[in-house]
C-alpha positions in Angstrom: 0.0 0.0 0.0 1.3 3.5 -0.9 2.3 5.9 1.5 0.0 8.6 2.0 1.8 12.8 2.5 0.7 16.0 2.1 3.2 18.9 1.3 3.4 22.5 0.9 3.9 23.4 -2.8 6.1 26.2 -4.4 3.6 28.8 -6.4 5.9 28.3 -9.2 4.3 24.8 -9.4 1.1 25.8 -9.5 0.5 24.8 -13.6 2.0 21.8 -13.4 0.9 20.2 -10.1 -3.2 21.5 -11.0 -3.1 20.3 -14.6 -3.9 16.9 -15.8 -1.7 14.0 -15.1 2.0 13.7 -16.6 4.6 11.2 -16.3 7.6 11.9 -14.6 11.2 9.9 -13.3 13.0 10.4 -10.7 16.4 11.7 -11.7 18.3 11.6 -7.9 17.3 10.6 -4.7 18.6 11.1 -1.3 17.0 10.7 1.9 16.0 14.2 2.3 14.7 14.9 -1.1 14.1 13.7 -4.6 13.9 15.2 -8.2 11.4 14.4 -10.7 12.1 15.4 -14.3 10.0 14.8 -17.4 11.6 13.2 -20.6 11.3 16.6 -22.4 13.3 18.5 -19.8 10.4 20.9 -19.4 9.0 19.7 -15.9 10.4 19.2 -13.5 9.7 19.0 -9.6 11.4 18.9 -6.3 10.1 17.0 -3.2 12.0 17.3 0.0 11.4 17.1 3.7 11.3 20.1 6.2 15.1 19.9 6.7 16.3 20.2 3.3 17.5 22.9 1.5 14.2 24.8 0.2 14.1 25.0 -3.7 12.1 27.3 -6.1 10.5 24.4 -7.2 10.1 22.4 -3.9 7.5 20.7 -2.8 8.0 20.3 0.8 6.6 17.7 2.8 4.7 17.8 6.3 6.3 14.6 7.7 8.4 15.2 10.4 12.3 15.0 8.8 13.2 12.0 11.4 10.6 9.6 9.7 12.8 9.8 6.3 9.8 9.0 4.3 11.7 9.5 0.8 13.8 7.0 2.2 12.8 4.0 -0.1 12.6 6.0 -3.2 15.5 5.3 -5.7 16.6 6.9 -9.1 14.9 5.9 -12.2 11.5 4.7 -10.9 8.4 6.2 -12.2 6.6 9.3 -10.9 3.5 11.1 -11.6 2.5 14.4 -11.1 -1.4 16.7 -11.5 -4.5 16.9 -10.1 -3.2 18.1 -7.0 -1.4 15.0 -6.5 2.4 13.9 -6.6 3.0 9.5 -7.4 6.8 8.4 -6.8 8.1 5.0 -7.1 7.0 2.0 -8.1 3.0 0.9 -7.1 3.2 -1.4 -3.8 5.7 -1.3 -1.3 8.0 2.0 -1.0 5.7 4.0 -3.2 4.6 7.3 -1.9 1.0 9.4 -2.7 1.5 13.2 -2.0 -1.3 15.6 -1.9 -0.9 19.3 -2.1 -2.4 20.8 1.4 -1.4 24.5 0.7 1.3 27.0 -1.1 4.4 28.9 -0.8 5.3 31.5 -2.5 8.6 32.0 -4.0 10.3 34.8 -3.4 13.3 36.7 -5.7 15.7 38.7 -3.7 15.3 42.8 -4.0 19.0 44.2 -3.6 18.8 47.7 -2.1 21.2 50.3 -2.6 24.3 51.2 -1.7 25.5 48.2 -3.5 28.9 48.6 -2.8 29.1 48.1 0.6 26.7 45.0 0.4 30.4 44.0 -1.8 32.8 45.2 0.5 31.2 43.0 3.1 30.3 40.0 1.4 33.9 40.0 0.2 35.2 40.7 3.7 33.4 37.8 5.2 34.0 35.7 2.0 38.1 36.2 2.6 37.8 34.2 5.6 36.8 31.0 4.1 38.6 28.4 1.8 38.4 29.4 -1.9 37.1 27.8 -5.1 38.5 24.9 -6.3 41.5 25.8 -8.6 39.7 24.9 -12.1 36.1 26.7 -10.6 38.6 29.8 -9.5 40.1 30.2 -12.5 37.0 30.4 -14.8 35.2 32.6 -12.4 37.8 35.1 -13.2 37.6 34.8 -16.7 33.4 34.9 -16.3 33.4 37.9 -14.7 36.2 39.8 -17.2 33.9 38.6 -19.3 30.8 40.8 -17.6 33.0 44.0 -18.0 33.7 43.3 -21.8 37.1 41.9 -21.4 36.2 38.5 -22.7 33.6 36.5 -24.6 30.6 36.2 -22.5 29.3 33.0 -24.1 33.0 31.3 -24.1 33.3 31.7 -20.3 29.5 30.9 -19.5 30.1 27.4 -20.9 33.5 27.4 -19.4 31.6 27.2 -15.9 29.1 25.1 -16.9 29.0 21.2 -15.6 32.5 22.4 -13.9 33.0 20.7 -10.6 31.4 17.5 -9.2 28.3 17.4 -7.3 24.3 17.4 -7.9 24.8 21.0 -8.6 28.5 21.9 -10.2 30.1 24.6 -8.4 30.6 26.5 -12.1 26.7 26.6 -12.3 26.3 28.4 -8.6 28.7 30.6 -9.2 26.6 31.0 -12.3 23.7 31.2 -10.6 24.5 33.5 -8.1 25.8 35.8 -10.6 22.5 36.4 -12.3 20.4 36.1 -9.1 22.3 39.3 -7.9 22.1 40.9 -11.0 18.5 40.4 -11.5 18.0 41.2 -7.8 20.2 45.0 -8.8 17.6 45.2 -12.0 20.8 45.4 -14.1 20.3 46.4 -17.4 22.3 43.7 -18.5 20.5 41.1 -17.2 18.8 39.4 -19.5 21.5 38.9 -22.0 23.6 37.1 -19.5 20.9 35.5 -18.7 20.2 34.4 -22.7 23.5 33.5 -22.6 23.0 30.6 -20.0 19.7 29.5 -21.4 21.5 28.9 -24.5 24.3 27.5 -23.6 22.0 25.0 -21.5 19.9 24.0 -24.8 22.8 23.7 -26.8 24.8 21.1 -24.3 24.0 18.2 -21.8 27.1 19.3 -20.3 25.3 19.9 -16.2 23.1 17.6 -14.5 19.3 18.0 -15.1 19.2 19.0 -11.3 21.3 21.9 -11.8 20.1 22.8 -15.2 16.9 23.1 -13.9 17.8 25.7 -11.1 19.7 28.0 -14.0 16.9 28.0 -15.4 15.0 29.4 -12.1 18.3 31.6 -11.4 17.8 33.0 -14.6 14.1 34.5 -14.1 16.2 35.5 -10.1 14.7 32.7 -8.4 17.3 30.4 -5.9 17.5 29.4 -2.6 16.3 31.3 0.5 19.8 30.9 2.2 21.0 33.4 -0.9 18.3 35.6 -1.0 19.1 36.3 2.7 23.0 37.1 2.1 21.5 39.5 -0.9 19.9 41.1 1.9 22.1 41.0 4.7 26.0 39.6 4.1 25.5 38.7 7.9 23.8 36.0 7.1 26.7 34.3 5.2 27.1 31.4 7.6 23.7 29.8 6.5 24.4 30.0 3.0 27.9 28.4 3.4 26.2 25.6 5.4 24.1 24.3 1.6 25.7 21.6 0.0 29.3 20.5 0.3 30.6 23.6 -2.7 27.1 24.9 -3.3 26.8 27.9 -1.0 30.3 28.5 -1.4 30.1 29.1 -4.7 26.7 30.8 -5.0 28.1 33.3 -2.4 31.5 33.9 -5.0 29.1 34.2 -7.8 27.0 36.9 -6.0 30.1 38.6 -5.8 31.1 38.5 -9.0 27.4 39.9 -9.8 27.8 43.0 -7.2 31.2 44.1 -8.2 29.8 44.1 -11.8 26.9 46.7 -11.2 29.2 48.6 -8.9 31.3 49.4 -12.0 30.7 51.2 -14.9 30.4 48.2 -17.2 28.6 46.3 -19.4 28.5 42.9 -20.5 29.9 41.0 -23.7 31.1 44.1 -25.0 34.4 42.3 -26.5 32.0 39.3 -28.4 
């Protein structure tokens, strides 16, 4: 007999979890959380427990974290999302039912002026941690020369891309970050960095469809609340450090990268 949830749904969900039925897989799976993805690429769905890390397209569920009820859930099987309703696994034992209760609403993060000493703070707190990898480090730099015209925007966009190990590749955080901060300044330039990784993604299976999917949500200045809150207040650093075992690191270096760029005088992909 299937296991019976309820969860709190991200708005950005709403279409997809209220329209009719569609078949789904699950693409990873760890205790805390698993991802569903359709075959097209286009759907694709997060369910976690309370204790995960909250993403813009999470599904969060109202067991207690300590029951681990994604436990028996494994990559590949079968899933099914609509009517309100969320199917994983295989029918029988281990398969779980979960019915949306109610809604959250995802939030982008507003960056407030004066944006240069949101930098000079997230870089003095950033100094006292370890630093990128060496290969991460090194095309970071060459992104953002990139973002004030001193290299070719699309060349060091799929530099980062798929760099570094993990469910999300620390190239695509610091990717990520990046535009979050920059759609979060209302840069002018936004969108064509953002075009950038959106193309770069359809023309390349070079990330994991985890990661590709939150681009995609980085892109339109969605992410994690753990960044939103450093965006905010650089104080808050610690809890976005604590996300993954690169992730926050590297979504905190991107968000750099994204405030020294609208603290200059700059504009993007001048030198294509």
């Amino acid at each position: 007999m299937a296991q019976r949830l309820t969860g709190a749904a991200s708005d950005l969900l709403t279409g997809v979890l209220q329209g009719p039925p569609r078949s789904l897989r699950v693409v990873t799976a760890v205790p805390s959380a698993v991802h569903l993805l359709s075959d097209d690429g286009e759907v694709a769905v997060s369910v976690c427990t309370a204790d995960a890390v909250r993403l813009p397209n999470a599904v969060v569920l109202a067991a207690p974290p300590a029951v681990r009820p994604l436990r028996m859930i494994r990559s590949g099987q079968p899933a099914q999302v609509g009517d309100g309703l969320i199917w994983i696994g295989e029918p029988g034992s281990g398969q779980i039912v979960v019915r949306v209760s109610r809604w959250w609403r995802a939030r982008r993060p507003q960056l407030r002026k004066p944006w240069a000493r949101t930098a000079a703070e997230l870089a003095r707190r950033l100094s006292l941690t370890d630093g990128l990898e060496e290969p991460v480090a090194i095309a970071s730099e060459t992104f953002a020369a990139a973002l004030t015209g001193q290299a070719v925007l699309s060349d060091a966009v799929s530099g980062l891309i798929g760099l570094g190990s993990g469910l999300t590749p620390a190239g695509d955080d610091v990717l990520a970050g990046a535009i979050v901060t920059l759609r979060a300044a209302q840069a002018p330039h936004a969108d064509e960095l953002a075009g950038t990784i959106t193309t770069a993604l359809t023309s390349s299976n070079a990330t994991t469809p985890v990661s590709a999917t939150l681009l995609r949500y980085a892109c339109d200045g969605y992410c994690v609340p753990q960044l939103t809150a450093v965006l905010e207040d650089p104080t808050t650093l610690e809890a976005l450090l604590a996300v993954g075992h690169t992730s926050g690191k590297a979504l905190a270096h991107g968000a750099l990268i994204g405030l020294r760029t609208v603290t200059g005088r700059h504009t993007i992909g001048s030198s294509r």
